[in-house]
N, C-alpha and C positions, 0 to 999 in steps of 0.2 A: 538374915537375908537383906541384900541394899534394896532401896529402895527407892523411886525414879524423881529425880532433882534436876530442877533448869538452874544454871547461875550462868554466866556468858566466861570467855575465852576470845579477847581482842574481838567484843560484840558476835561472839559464835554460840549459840544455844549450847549446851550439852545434857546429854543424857545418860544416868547409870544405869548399866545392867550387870546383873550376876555373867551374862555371857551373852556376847551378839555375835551370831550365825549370818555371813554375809555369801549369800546364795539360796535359794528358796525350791530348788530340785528336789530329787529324791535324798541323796546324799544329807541336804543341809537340813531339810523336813524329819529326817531317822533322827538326826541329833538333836534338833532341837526337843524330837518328843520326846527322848529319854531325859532331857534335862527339867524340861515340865511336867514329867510326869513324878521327878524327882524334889519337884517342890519347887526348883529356882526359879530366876526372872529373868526371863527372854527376849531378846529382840533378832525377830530375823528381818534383813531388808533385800529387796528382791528386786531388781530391773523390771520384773514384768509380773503378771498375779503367780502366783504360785502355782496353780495346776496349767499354764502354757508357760515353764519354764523347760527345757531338751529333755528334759527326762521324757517329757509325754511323746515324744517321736521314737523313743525305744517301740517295736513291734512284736518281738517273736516270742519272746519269756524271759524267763529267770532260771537260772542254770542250778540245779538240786540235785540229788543223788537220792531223792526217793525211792525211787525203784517200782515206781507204781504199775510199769509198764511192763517193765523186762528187768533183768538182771542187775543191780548198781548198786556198787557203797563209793563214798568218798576218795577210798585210795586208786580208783579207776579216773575219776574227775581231777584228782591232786596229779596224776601221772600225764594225762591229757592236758593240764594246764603247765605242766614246766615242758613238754613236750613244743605246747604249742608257742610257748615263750621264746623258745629256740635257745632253750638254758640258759636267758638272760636274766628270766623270771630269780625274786629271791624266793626260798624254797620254805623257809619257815612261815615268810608270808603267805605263800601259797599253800600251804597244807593249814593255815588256820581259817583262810577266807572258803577253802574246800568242806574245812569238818562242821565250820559255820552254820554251811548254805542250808540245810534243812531246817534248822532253829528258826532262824529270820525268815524263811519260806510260811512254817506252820505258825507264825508269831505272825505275816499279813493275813494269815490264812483266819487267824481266829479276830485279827481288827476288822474281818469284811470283806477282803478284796476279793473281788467276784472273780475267780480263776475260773476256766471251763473243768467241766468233770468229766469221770466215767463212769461209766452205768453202774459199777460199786458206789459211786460218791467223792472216791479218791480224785486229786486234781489232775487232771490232762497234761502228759507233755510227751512233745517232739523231740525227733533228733535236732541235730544244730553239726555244723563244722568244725568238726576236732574232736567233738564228744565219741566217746568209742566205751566198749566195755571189755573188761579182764585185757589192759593193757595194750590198746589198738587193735584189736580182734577185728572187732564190726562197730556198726554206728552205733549208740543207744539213745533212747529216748529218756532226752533231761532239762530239755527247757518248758519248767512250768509256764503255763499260754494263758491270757484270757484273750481268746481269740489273737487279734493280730493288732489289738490297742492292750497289752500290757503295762509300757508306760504310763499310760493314760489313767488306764485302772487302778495303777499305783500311786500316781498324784494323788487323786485324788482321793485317797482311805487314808492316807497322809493327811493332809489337808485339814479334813474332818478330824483327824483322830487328835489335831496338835491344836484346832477350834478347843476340841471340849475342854483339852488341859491346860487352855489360857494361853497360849503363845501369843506374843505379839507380833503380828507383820507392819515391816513400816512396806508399804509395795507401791512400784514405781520411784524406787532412791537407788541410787548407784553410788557404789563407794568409790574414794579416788585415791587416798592412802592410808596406809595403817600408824598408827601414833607408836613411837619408838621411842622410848627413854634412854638416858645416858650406858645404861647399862647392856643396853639392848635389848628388855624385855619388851613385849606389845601389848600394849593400854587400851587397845580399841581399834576406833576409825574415825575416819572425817568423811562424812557421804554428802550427798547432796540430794535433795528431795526435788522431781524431773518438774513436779505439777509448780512449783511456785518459787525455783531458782536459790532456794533456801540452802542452806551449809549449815551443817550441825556436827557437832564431835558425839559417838555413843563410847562414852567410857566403860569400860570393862576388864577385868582382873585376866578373861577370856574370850580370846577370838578364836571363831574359826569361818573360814576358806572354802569355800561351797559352790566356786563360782563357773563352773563346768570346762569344758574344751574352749579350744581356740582354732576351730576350722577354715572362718572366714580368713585367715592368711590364705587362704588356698581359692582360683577363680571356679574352681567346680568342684561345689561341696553340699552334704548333704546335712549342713548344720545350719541354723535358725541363724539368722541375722542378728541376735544378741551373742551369738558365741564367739565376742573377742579377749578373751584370757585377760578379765579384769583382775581376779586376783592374783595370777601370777603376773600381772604387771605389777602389782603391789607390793607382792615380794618382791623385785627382781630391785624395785626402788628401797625399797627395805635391808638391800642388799645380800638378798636369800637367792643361793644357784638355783639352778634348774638343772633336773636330773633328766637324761637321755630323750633327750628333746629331737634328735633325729629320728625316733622311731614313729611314723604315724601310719593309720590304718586305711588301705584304698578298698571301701565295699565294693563288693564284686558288681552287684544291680542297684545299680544307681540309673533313674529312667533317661535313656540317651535323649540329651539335648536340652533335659530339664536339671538331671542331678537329685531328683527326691527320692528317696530313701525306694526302695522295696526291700522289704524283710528278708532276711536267711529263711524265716520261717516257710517262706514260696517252696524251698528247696528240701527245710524239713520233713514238710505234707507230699513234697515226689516232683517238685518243679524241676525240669529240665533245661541244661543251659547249649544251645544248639550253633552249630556257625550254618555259613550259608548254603552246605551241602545239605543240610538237615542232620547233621553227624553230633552222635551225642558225646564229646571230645574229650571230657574230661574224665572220661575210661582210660584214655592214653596218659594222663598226668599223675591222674591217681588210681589206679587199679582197683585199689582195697574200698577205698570210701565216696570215689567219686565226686559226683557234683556236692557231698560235706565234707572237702577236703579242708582247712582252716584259709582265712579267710587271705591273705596272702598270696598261699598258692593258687587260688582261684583267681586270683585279680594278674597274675601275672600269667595264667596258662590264656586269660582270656584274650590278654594282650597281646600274646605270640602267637594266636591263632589273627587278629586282624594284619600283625605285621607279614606273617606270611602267604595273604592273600586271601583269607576264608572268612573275612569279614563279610557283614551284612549290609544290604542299603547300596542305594545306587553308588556310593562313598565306598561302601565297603570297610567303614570305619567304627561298625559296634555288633555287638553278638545279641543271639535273643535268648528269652527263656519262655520256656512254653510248657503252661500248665492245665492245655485243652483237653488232656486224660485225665484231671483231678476229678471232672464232673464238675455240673452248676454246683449241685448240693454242698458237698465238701469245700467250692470253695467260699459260696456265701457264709459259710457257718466257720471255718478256721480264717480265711483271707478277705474278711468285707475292706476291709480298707484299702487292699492292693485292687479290689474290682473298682472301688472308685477312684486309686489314683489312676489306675489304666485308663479309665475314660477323660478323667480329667487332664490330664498330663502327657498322656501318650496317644488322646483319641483310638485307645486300642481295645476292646472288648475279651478279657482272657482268659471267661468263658469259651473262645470261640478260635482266638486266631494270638500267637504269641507277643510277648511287648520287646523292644528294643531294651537292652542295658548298655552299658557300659561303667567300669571301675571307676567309683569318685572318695574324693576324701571324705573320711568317717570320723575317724577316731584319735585323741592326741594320746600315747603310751606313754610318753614321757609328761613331766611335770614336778611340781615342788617337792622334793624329798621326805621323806615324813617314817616314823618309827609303826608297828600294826597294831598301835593308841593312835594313830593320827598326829602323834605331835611331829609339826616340823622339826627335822634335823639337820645342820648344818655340819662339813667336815671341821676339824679340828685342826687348822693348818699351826697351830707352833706345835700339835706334834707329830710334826712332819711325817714322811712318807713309809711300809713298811720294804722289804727289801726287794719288794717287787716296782715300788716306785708309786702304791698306792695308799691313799689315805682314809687307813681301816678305823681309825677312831673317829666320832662325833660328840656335836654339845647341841643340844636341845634347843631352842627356841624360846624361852618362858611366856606363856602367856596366848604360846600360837598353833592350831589345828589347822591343819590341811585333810580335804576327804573329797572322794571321788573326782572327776575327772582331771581336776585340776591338780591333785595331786599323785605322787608315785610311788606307790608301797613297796617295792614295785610285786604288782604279783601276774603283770600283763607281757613284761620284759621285751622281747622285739617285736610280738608281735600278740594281741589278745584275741581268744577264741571267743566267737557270738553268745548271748547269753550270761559273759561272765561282768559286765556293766553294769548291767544292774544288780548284779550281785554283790561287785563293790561296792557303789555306792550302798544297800545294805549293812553289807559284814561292816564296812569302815565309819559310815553314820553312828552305827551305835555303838562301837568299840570305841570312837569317839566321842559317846554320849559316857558311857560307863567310864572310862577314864577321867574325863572329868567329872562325876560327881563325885567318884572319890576323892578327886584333890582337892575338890569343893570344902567337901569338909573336915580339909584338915588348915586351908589357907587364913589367910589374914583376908577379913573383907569389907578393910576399912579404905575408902579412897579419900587418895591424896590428891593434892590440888595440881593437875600438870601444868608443867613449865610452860609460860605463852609461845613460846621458841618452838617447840615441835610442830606448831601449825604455819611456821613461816613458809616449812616446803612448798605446802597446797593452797595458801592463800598467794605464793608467788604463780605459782601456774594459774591459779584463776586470772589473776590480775594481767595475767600476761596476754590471756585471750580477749580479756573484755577490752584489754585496751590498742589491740592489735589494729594498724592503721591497714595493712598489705600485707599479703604471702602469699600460703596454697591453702587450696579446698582439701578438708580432712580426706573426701571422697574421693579425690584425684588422688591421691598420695597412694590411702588404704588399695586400691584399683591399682596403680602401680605395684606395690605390694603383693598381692596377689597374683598378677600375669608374672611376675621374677620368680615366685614360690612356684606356680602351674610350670613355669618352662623348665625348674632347675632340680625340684627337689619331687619330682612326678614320679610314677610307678615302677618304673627303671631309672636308674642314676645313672651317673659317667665321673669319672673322678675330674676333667677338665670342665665337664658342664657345672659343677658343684662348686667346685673351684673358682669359675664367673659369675656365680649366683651369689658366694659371697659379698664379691666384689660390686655388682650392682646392689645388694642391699645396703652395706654401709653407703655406698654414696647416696643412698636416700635419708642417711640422716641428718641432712640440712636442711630437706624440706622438711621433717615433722617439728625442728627446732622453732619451725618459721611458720606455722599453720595461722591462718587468720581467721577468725570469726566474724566475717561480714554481720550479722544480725546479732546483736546484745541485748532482746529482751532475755527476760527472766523467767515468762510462762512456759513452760514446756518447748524451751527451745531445745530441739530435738540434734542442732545442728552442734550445739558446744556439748551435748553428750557422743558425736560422733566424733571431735575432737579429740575426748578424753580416751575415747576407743582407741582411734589410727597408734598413740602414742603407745595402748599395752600392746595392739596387734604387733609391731613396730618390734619390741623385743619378744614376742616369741617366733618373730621370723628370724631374727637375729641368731638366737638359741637354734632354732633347726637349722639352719645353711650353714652355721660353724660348724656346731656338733658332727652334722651329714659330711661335710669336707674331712673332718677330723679323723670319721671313723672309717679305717681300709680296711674292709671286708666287708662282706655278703651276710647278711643277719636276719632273719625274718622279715620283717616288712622292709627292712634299708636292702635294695637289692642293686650293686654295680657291678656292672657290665667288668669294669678291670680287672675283677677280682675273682671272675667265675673260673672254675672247677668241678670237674664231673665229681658224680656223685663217691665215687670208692678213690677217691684223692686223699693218700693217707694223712697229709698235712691240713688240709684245710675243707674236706668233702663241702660241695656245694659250694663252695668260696668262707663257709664259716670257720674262722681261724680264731681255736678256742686259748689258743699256744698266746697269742698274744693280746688279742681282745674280747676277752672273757671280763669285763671288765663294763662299771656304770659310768657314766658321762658326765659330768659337772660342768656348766656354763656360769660364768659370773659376768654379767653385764660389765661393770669397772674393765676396763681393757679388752672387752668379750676374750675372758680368761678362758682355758679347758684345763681342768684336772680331772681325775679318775680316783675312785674307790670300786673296791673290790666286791664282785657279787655273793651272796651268803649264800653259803652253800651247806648249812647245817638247818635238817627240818626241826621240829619239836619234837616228836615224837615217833618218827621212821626215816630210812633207813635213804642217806641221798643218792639221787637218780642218777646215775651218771648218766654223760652228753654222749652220743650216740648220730647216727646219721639220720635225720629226720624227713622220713618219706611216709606215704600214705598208701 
């Protein structure tokens, strides 16, 4: 086992580990424990403590197939999730992260985690959007709950659990690029520690990528102000694609005017979503399942009911949801945190009188490529394309792990059902963690002395800020950045509006070339970690408004207006044209390239679903 040595690199400290986890969520937290508890030596480093990394804004559960409630095995949850993918989803992945879910369920269940119960003992769960049983029937109850702070619950028995096994957190360091050798294997990282302006290299045989979504490219969103796609900026510098990076998730109740989260769970326990007749509308959208129809269709039924006039508010501009038939009781006891965001956020009491929502950005589907071990996979471009013009072979990564948000197994594919988030991060945490100690002990784990050369990248980018005389404010930039993503790539698309949204993004790439760092202390200046941010937000805007321009058709959460199609349209029902893109997205920064490899369509062990018109 290595063991941890400072010697410098052009006066850069470094540090060895058996494996450094750069991310401290749930995702990063599953991997690390299985590697500590496998004996090795850990370093995880985290932007912020570990238990307020996004995971803890997760609310409603964890998606299982218990059955504790009603009726449910797996192959009802595998069938609902390539359903709700919009058969982008790949299918082996999905039926392993499906057979998964109950293992790593009863695996938190026995580290601690305080899930609610039933009066058996067994754990509590709801329905959720898209969950259904014996193949879209009716809804079922599958998101294991602890109350309506799940995440939270989950941080934290993580936390603990990776305390006792020794893990080390460096917390409060933000990594800026991953160390790439001639060959292109990855050795580590070069991070930077925020309290005291320090630069360090954590070498390592293994990395992995834990670094969640990248929402903030969006002006109304319901993810934490750390969530700017630092390690898929890392990759993209690394010169690793990004996989289908147009598909992102708009939650349906996001609190109007603020954008913070309210759980699907509001909806699980019988929350109602109303316009301003008091008409409960999404009986017209979805018949079968209603207000849990997947989270897509609900953000887009809500939208067409403000566009055609039955919007709320003197505006007229957002819907409510009212859950003043739950009762007080039921909802202190499943919903406390949506009682205190109502008062806080929406001065609204929902005991008593309903809250305003509206659809905000959620969730990134797309993200770093990766094999269901988590290792990153890159296409295999000298051999070339197969006769459909796609590129079905890949080569691994050595040395590199991607998991949860940030990366794409994909098992979420156009569009992912509630509940199934934290479930990847789980399934893929530790299928991450187990894969690597296998190779653990078969590797060489002797380090060699890296070339001083591989840290000229990130010593040029430091040097470029601390010595910058003029430019722009990281914050002006990132802010422009966002109002072009809000106006171009928003809940309904246009192929002309997407098509100008490219074109304003590249031309902001002069100002982030030019960003200045007025203030050059070292203590915890907050402002040259905001710089380092704008640069990854920067390219996963990039990646969405290509990709979104690239892809013509109607897809689960990618919905344009050009391309729509009634529903029994033999060629393309709903606008989804399986004939010609059925197919994954590849963005390469270098030229903001687009290729395409083909989606898999072979499960493990049943029988593949064929794609079907997807209604509710």
């Amino acid at each position: 086992m290595a063991t941890r040595q400072d010697n410098t690199i052009s006066n850069i400290k470094t540090l060895n580990y058996d494996a450094v986890i750069v991310g401290g969520g749930g995702s990063g937290m599953r991997a690390s424990l299985h590697l500590a508890e496998a004996g090795m030596k850990v370093a995880v480093l985290t932007k912020v403590f570990p238990t307020r990394s996004h995971t803890v804004a997760a609310q409603g559960g964890i998606g299982a197939s218990l059955g504790n409630m009603s009726n449910d095995n797996w192959h009802f949850h595998f069938y609902d999730t390539v359903k709700g993918s919009d058969w982008l989803g790949d299918q082996d992945a999905i039926e392993y992260m499906c057979r998964e879910a109950p293992k790593v369920v009863y695996e938190l269940e026995h580290m601690g985690m305080p899930f609610d119960r039933n009066e058996d003992g067994t754990i509590y769960q709801r329905p959720f959007g898209g969950h259904t049983s014996n193949y879209g029937e009716k809804a079922v109850q599958r998101a294991c709950a602890a109350a309506d702070r799940t995440g939270h619950a989950l941080l934290h028995t993580l936390y603990q659990k990776n305390l006792e096994q020794g893990t080390e957190f460096f917390i409060e360091w933000i990594a800026l690029d991953l160390i790439k050798d001639e060959a292109g294997n990855i050795n580590g990282v070069v991070a930077l520690e925020q309290e005291t302006g320090t630069v360090a290299v954590f070498q390592s045989p293994i990395t992995v990528l834990a670094t969640g979504g990248a929402g903030r490219i969006f002006a109304a969103s319901t993810n934490a102000y750390i969530n700017t796609g630092d390690g898929i900026g890392m990759a993209v510098r690394a010169g690793i694609p990004l996989q289908d990076m147009e598909f992102w998730q708009f939650h349906p109740t996001g609190v109007h005017g603020a954008g913070v989260l309210l759980t699907e769970g509001c909806r699980g326990e019988g929350a109602i979503l109303r316009n301003k007749d008091g008409e409960a509308f999404m009986e017209r959208y979805a018949p079968t399942v209603k207000d849990l129809a997947p989270r897509d269709l609900v953000s887009r039924s809500m939208d067409q009911e403000i566009k055609e006039g039955r919007g709320c508010g003197p505006n007229a501009d957002h819907i409510v949801m009212d859950m003043t038939h739950l009762g007080v009781e039921t909802i202190m006891k499943r919903l406390p945190s949506v009682f205190e965001i109502g008062k806080n956020f929406a001065n609204v009491d929902i005991t008593k009188e309903p809250i305003p929502v509206i659809p905000t950005i959620h969730y990134m589907m797309g993200g770093i490529p990766t094999t269901i071990h988590g290792q990153v996979i890159v296409p295999d471009l000298e051999a070339g394309t197969d006769e459909d013009g796609l590129y079905a072979k890949g080569n691994v990564v050595k040395g590199l792990y991607a998991i949860g948000e940030c990366a794409c197994v994909s098992v979420h594919g156009a569009n992912r059902l509630g509940t199934n988030s934290l479930l990847d991060l789980l399934v893929f945490g530790r299928a991450a963690g187990k894969h690597i100690v296998d190779e653990f002990h078969h590797a060489d784990h002797n380090y060699k002395p890296l070339d001083p050369r591989v840290l000229d990248f990130t010593v040029r980018r430091l040097d470029k800020l601390q010595q910058s005389t003029e430019g722009y404010n990281a914050q002006d930039v990132a802010d422009e950045i966002r109002a072009t993503m809000q106006m171009h790539a928003s809940v309904f698309r246009t192929q002309a509006m997407m098509d100008e949204g490219v074109a304003k993004i590249l031309a902001l790439g002069d100002k982030i070339e030019k960003i200045h760092l007025g203030d050059k202390s070292q203590v915890f200046n907050t402002a040259r970690i905001e710089a380092f941010e704008v640069a990854n937000l920067y390219e996963v805007a990039k990646a969405t408004m290509i990709s979104a321009a690239m892809r013509h058709e109607s897809r689960g959460a990618h919905s344009v207006s050009d391309y729509d199609r009634p529903e029994d349209d033999d060629y393309a029902p709903n606008g989804r044209n399986d004939h010609d893109w059925m197919k994954h997205t590849l963005w390469y920064s270098e030229g903001n390239r687009i290729i395409y490899k083909p989606v898999r369509k072979v499960p493990l062990t049943v029988d593949y679903i064929e794609p079907k018109v997807r209604v509710y």
